[in-house]
DSSP file (Angstrom, degrees, kcal/mol; ACC not computed):
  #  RESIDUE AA STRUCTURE BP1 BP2  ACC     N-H-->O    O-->H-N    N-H-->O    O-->H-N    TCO  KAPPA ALPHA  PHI   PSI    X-CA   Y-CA   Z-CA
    1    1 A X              0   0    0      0, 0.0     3,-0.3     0, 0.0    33,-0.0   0.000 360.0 360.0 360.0 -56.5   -1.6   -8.8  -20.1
    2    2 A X        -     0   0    0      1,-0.2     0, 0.0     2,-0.1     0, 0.0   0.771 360.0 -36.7  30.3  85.4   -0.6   -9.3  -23.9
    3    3 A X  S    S+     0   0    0      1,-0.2    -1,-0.2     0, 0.0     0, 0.0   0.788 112.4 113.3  55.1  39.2   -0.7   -5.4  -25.6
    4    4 A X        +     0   0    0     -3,-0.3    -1,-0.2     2,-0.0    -2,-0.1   0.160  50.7 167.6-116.6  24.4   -3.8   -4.9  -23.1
    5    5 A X        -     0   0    0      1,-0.1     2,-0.2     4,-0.1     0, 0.0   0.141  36.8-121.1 -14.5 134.0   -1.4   -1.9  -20.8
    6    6 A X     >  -     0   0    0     25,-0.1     4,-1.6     1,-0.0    -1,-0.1  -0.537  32.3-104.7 -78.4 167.2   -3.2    0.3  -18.3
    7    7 A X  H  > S+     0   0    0      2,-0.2     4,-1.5     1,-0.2    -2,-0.1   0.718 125.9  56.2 -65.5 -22.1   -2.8    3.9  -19.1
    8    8 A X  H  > S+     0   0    0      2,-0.2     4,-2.1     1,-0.2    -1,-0.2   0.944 102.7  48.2 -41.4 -66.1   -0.3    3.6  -15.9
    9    9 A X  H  > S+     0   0    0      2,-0.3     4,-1.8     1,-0.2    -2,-0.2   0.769 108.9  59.5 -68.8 -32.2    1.7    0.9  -17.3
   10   10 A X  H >X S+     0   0    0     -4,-1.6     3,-2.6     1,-0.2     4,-0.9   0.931 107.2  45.2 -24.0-100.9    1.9    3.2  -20.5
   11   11 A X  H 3X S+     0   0    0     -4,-1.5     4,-0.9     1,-0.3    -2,-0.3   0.636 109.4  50.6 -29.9 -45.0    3.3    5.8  -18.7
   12   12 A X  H >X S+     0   0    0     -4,-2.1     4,-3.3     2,-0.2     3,-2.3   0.991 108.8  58.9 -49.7 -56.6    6.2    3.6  -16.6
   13   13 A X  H <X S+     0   0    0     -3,-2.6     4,-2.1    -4,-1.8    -2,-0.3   0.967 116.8  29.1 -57.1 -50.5    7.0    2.3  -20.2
   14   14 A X  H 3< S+     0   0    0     -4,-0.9    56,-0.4     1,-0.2    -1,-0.3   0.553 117.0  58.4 -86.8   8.8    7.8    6.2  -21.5
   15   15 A X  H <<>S+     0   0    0     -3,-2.3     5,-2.1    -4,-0.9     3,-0.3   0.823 108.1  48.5-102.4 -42.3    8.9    7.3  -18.0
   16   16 A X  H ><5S+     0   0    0     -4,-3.3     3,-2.5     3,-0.2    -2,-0.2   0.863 109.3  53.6 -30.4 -58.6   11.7    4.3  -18.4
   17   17 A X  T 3<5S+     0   0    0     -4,-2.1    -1,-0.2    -5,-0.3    -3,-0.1   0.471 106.3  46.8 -72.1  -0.5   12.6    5.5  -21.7
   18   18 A X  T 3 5S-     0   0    0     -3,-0.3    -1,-0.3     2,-0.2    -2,-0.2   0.287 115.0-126.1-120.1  10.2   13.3    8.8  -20.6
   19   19 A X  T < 5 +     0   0    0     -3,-2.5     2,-0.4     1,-0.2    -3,-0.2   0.664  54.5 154.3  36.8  35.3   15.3    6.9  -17.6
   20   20 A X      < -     0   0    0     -5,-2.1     2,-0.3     1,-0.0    -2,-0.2  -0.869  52.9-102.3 -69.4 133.1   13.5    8.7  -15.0
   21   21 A X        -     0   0    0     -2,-0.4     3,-0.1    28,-0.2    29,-0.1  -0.452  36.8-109.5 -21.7  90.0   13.3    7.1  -12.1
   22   22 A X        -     0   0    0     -2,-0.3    -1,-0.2     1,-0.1   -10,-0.0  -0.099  32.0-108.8 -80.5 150.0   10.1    5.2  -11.1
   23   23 A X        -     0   0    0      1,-0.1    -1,-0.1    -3,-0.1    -3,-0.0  -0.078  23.8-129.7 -54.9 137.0    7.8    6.3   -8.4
   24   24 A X        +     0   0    0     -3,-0.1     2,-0.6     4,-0.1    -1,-0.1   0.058  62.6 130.4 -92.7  45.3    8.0    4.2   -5.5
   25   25 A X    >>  -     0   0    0      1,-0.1     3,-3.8     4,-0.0     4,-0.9  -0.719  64.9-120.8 -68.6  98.5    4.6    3.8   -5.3
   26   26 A X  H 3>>S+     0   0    0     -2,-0.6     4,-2.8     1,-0.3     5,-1.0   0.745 119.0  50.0  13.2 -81.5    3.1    0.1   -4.9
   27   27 A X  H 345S+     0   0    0      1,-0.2    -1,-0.3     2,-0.2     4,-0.1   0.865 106.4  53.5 -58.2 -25.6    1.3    0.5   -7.7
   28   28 A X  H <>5S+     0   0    0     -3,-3.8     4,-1.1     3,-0.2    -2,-0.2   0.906 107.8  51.7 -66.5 -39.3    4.4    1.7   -9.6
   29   29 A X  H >X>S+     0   0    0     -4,-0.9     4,-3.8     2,-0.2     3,-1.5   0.981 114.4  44.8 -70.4 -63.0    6.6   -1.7   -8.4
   30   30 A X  H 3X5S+     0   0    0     -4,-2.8     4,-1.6     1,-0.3     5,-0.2   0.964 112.8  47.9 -60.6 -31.5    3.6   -4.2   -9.8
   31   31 A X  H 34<S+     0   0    0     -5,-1.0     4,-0.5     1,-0.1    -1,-0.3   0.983 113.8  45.5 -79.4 -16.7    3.2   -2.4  -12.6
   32   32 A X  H XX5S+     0   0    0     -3,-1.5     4,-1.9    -4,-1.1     3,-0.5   0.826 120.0  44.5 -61.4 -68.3    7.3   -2.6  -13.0
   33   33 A X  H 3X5S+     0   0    0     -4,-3.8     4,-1.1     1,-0.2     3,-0.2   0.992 112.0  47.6 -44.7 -48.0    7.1   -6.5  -12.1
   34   34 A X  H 3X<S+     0   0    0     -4,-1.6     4,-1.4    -5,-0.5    -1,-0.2   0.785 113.1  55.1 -82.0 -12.5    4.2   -7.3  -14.3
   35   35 A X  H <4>S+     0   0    0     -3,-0.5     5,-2.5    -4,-0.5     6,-1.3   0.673 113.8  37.3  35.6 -73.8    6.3   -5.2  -17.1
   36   36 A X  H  <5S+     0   0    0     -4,-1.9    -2,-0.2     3,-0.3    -1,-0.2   0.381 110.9  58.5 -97.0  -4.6    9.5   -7.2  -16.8
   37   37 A X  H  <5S+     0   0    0     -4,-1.1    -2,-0.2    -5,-0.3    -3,-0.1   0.961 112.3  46.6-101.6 -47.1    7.3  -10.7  -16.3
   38   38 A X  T  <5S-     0   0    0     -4,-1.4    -2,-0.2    -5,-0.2    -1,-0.2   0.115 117.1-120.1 -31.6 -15.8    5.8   -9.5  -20.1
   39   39 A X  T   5S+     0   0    0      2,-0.2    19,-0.4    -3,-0.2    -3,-0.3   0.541  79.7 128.2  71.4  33.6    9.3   -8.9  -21.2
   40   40 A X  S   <S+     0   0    0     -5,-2.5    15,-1.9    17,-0.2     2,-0.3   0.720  78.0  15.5 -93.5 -44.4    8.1   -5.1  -21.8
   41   41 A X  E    S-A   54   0A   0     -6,-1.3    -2,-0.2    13,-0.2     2,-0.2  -0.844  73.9-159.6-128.7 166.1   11.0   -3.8  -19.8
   42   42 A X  E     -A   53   0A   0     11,-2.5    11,-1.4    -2,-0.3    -6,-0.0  -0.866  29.6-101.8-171.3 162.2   14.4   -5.5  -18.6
   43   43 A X  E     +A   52   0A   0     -2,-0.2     9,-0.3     9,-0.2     2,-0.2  -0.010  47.9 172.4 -71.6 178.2   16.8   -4.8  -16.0
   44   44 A X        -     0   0    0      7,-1.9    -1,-0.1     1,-0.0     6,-0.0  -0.994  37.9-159.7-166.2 150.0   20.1   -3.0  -17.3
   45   45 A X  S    S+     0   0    0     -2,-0.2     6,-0.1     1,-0.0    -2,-0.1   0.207  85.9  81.6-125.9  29.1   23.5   -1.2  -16.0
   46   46 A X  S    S+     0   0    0      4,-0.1     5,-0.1     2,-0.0    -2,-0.0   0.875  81.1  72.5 -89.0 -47.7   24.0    0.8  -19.4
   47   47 A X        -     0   0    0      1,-0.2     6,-0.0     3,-0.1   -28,-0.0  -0.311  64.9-166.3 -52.8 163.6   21.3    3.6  -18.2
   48   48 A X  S    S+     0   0    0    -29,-0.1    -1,-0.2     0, 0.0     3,-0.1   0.220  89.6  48.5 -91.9 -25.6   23.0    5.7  -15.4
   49   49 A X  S    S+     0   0    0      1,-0.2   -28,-0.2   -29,-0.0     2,-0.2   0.431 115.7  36.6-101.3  -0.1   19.5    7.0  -14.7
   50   50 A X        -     0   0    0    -30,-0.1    -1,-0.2   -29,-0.1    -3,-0.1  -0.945  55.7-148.0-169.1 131.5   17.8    4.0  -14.6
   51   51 A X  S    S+     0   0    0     -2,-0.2    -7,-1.9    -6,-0.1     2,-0.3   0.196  86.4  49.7-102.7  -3.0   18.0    0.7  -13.6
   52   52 A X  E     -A   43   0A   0     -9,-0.3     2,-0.3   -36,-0.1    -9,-0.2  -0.989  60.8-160.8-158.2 128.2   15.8   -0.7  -16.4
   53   53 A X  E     -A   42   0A   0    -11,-1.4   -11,-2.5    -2,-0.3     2,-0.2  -0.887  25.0-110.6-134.6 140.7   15.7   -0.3  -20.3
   54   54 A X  E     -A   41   0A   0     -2,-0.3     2,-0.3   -13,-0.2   -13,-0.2  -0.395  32.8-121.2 -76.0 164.5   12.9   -1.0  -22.7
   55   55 A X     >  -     0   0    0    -15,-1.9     4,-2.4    -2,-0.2     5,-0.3  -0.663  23.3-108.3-106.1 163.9   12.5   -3.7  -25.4
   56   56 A X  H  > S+     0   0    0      1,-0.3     4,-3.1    -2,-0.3     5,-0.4   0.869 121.6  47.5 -48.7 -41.1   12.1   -4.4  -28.2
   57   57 A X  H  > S+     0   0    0    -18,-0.2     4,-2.4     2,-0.2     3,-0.4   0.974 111.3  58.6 -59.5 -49.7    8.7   -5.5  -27.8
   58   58 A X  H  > S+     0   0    0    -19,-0.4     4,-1.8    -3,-0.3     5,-0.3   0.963 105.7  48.7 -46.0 -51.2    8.2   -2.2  -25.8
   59   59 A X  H  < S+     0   0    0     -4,-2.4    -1,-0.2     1,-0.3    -2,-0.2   0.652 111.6  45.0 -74.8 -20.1    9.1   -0.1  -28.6
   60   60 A X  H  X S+     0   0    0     -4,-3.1     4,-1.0    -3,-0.4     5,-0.3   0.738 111.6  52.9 -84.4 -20.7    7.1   -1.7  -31.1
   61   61 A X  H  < S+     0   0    0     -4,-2.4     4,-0.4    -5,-0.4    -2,-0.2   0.795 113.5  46.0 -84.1 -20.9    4.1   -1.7  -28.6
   62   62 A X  T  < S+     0   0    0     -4,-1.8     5,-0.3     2,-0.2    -1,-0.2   0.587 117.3  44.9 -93.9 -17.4    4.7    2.6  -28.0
   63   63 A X  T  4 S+     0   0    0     -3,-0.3    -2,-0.2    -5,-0.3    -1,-0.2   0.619 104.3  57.1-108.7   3.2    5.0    3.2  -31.6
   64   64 A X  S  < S+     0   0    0     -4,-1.0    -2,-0.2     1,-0.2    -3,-0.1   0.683 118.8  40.1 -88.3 -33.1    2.0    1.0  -32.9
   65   65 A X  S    S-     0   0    0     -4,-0.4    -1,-0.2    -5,-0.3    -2,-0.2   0.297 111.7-120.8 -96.3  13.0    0.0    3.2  -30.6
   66   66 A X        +     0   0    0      1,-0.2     2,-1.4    -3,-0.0    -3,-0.2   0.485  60.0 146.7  55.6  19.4    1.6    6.4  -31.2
   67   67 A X        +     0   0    0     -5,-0.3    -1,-0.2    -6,-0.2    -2,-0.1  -0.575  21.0 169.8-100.0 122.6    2.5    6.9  -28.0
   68   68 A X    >>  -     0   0    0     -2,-1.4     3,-3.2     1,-0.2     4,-0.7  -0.234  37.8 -56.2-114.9-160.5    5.4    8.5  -27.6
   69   69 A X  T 34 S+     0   0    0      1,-0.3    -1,-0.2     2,-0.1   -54,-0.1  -0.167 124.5  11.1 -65.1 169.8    7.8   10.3  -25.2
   70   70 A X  T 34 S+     0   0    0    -56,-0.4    -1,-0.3     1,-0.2    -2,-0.1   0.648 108.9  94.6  55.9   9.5    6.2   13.0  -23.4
   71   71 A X  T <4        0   0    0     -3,-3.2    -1,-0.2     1,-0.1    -2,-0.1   0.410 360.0 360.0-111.9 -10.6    2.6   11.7  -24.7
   72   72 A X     <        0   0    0     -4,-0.7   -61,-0.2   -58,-0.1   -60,-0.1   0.781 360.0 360.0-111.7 360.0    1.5    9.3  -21.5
């Protein structure tokens, strides 16, 4: 995958960081797998809303693209 994100997997990454809850959609779980396999996300019990927190690597990869909350 290496910084090549669909505009989906965008959107998981800023829907995470806003510890909404991800759709249980197929496509939402693989893009959630392939995510954590990428170290992009990883799982967490500090969120109450969310089961899953981004990383560092996530957070340079949303602000090197400007994408920010509310943006995907």
């Amino acid at each position: 995958m290496s910084d090549d994100l669909t505009d989906s997997q965008i959107s998981l990454l800023c829907d995470i960081e806003e510890h909404d809850p991800a759709k249980s959609s197929s496509d939402a779980k693989r893009d959630l797998e392939l995510l954590i396999a990428e170290r992009y996300v990883q799982p967490t019990s500090d969120h109450p809303g969310s089961a899953y927190e981004l990383t560092a690597k996530a957070i340079a990869f949303l602000g090197e693209r400007g994408a920010g909350l509310n943006e995907a």
